[in-house]
N, C-alpha and C positions, 0 to 999 in steps of 0.2 A: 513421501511428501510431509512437510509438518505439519503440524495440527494446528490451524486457524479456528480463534474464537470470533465468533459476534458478536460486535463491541457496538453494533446499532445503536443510538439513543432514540430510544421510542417515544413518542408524544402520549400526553395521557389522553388527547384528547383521538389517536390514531393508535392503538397499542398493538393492533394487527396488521401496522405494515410489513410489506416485505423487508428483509435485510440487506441495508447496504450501505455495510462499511464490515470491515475482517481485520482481526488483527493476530500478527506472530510477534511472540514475544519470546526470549533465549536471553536469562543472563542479561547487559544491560542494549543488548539490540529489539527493539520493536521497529516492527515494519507493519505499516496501515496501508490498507487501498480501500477505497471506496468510490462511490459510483452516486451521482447523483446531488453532488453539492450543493448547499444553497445558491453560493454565488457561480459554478459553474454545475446549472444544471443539461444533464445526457454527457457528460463524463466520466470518464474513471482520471483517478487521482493517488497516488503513492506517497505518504511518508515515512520516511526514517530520517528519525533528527539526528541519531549516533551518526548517520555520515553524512549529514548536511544536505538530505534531501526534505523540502519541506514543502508539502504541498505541490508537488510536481502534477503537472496536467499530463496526461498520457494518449495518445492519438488514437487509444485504440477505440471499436466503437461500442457502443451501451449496451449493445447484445453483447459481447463477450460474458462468458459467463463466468463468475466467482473462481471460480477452479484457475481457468484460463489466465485473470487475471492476476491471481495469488501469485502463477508460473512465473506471469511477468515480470511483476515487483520483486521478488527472490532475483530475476535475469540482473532488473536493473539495481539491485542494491549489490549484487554480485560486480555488476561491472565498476560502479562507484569503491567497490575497496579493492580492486584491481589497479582502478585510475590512480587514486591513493597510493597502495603499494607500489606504483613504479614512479612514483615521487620518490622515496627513498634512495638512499645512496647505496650501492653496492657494498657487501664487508670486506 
């Protein structure tokens, strides 16, 4: 599994929140999910701008945990360069 950092932005006036937000970064791919938006809060949420996912809301639910989620987002940016690659023309 790769290594997710906690990219949280902590409030100074809350520095003991829990964490949520993760990110994988490789070279010029990052991929973010987090859980809990301002504007959609009891979500998770997935970006990666390298394939044109930005801010994707994700169905799954608020328990999911970090782990589960991370699996996710790797599923779906896996299938986004998949979709990608079979744009391509055959050599």
């Amino acid at each position: 599994m790769p290594l997710w950092k906690d990219t949280t932005t902590y409030s100074r006036s809350n520095p003991n929140a829990p964490a949520s937000q993760w990110s994988y970064e490789n070279g010029p791919l990052l991929i973010t999910v987090l859980n809990g938006h301002r504007h959609y809060p009891g979500k998770w949420m997935v970006v990666c701008r390298a394939v044109g996912i930005d801010q994707v809301v994700m169905k799954w639910p608020i328990e999911t945990t970090p782990e589960e989620a991370q699996a996710g987002a790797l599923r779906v940016v896996r299938k986004r360069l998949n979709d990608l690659t079979n744009l391509l023309p055959a050599l």
